[in-house]
NUPA-530876 format. One line per 3 residues: number of its first residue (from 1); their letters; for each residue x, y, z of N, C-alpha, C. Coordinates in Angstrom, 1 decimal. Atoms other than C-alpha are relative to their C-alpha. Layout:
BEGIN
NUM> a> X,Y,Z,X,Y,Z,X,Y,Z ~ ...
This chain:
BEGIN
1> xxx> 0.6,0.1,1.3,-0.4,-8.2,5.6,-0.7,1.3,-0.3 ~ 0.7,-1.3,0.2,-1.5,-5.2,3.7,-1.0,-0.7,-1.2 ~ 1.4,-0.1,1.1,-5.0,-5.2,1.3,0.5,0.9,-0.4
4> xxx> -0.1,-1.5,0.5,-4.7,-2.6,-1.0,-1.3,-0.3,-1.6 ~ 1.3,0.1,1.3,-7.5,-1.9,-3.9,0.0,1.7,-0.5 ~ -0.1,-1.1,1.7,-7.2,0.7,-6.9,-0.9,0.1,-0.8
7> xxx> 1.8,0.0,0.6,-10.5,1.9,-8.2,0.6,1.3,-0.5 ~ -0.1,-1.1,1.5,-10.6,4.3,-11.7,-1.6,0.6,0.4 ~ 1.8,-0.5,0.0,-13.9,6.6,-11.3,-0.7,-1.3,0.7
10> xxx> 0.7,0.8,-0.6,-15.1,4.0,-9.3,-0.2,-1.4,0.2 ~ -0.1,1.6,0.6,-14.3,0.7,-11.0,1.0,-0.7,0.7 ~ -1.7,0.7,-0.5,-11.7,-1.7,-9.3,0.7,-0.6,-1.3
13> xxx> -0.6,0.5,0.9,-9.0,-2.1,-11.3,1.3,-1.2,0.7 ~ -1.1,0.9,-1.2,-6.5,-3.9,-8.6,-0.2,-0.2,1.2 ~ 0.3,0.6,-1.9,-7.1,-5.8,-5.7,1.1,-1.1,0.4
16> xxx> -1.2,0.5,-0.1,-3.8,-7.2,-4.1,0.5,-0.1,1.2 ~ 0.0,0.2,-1.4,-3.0,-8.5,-0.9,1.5,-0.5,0.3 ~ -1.3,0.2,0.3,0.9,-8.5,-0.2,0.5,0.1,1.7
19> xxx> -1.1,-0.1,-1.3,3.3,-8.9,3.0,1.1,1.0,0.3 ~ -0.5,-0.9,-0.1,4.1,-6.1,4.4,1.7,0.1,0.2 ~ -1.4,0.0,-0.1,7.8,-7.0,5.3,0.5,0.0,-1.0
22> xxx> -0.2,0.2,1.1,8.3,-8.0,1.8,0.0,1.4,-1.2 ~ 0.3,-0.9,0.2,6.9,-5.2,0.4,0.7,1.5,0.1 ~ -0.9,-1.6,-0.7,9.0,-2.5,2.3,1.5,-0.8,-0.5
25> xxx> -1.5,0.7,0.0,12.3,-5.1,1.1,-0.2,1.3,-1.7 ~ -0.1,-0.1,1.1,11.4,-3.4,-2.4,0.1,1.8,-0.1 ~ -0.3,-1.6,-0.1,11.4,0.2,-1.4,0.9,0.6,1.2
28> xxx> -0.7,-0.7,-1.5,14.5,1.1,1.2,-0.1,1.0,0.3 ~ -0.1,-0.8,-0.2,14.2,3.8,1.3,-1.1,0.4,1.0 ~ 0.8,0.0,-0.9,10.9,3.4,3.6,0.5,-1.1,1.2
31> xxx> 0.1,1.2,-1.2,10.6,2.1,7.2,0.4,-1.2,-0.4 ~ -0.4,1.6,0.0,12.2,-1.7,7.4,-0.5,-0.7,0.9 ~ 0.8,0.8,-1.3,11.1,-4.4,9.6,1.4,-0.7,0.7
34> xxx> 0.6,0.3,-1.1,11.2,-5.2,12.7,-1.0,1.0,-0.1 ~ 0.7,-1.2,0.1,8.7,-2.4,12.2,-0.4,0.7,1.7 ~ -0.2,-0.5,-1.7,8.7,0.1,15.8,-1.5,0.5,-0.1
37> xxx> 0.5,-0.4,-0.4,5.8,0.8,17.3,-0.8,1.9,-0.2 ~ -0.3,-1.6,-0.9,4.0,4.4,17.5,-0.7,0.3,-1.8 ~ 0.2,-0.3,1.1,2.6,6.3,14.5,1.3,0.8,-1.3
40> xxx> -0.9,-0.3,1.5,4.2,7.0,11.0,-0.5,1.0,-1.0 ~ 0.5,-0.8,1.1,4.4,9.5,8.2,1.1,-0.8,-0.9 ~ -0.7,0.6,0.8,5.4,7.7,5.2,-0.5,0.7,-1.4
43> xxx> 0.5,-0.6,1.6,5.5,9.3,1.6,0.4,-0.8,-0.7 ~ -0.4,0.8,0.9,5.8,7.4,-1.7,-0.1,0.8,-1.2 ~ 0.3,-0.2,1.2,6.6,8.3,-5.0,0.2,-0.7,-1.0
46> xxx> -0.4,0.8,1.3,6.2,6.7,-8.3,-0.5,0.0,-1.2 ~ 0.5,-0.7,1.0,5.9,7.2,-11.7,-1.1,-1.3,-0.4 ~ 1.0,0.6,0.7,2.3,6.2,-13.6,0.6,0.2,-1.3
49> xxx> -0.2,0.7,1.5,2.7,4.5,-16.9,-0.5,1.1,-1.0 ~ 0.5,-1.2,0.8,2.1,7.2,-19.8,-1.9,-0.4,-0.8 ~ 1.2,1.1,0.5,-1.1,4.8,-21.2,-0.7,0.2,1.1
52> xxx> 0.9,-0.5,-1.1,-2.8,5.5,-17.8,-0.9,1.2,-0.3 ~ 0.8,-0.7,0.5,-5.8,7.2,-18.8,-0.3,1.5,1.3 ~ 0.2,-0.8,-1.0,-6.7,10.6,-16.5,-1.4,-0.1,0.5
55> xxx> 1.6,-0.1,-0.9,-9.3,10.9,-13.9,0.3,-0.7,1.4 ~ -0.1,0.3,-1.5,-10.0,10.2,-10.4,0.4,-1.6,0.6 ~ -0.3,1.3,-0.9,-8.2,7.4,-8.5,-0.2,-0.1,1.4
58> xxx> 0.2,0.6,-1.7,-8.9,5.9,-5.0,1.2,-1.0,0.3 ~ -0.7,1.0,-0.3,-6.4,3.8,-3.5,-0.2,0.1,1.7 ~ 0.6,0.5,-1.8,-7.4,2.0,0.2,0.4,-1.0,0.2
61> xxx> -0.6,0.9,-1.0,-5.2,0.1,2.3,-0.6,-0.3,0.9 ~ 0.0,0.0,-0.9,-5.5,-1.6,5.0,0.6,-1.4,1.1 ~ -0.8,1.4,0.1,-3.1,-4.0,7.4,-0.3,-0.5,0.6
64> xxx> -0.1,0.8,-1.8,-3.0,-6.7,10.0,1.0,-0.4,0.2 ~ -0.8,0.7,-0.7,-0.6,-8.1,12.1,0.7,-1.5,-0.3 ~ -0.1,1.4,-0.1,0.4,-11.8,12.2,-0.9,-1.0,0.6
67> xxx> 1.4,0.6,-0.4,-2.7,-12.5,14.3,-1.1,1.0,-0.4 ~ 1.3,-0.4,0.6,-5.3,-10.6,12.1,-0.3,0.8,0.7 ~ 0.8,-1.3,-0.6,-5.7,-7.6,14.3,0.2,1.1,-0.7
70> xxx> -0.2,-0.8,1.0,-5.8,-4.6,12.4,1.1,1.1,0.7 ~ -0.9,-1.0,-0.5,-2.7,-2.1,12.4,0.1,1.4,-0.4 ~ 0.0,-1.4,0.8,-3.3,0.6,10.1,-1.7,-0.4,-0.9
């Protein structure tokens, strides 16, 4: 399971907690599951909405396992 939370200058704007197998079915182009062991470099791109105001964003993940231990 991944957390993820999207804060504008400081405000949360999205807080969203999604399955990470699921999640990676929507972007192939990244890692798939079985997911291997060992550290990763993973890049993502995608385009922001033109109505997205400018300024500082945060975005902070963070996953667990299938017994709640943390993986990233």
């Amino acid at each position: 399971t991944v957390d993820v939370l999207v804060q504008y200058n400081g405000i949360p704007l999205v807080k969203d907690k999604m399955e990470i197998c699921e999640a990676l079915k929507q972007e192939p182009t990244l890692p798939q599951c079985p997911l291997t062991k060992g550290p990763w470099d993973v890049t993502y791109k995608g385009k922001i909405p033109l109505l997205i105001p400018p300024g500082k964003y945060s975005i902070n993940g963070s996953a667990t396992n299938q017994n709640g231990k943390p993986i990233s």
